[in-house]
N, C-alpha and C positions, 0 to 999 in steps of 0.2 A: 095445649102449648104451641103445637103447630099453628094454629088458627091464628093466634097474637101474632107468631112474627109474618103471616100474611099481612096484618094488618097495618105490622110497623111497616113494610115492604110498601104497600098503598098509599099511605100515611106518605110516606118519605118520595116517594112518584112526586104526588100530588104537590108538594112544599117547592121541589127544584128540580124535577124530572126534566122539564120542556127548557125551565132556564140555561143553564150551560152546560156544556158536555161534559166539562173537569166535575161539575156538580153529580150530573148523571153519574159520572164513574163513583164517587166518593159516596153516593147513596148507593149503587151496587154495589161496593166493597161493606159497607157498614150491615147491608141487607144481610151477604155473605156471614158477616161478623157471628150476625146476631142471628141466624138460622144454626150456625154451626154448634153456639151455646146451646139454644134449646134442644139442639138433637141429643150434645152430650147428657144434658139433663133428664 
């Protein structure tokens, strides 16, 4: 499970990481999101 939200974390970099910063933040908050599910799970 850990491994997957690596991968969405990557995944999500790659899409809009370098694009804008407001982007960058909203891919870290969503990264946050979805790490925090799979921990509780």
């Amino acid at each position: 499970m850990k491994e997957s939200a690596v991968n969405f974390e990557n995944i999500f970099a790659k899409q809009g990481g370098i694009d804008r910063p407001r982007k960058q933040a909203i891919t870290l908050i969503t990264a946050v999101i979805i790490r925090y599910k799979y921990s509780r799970l």
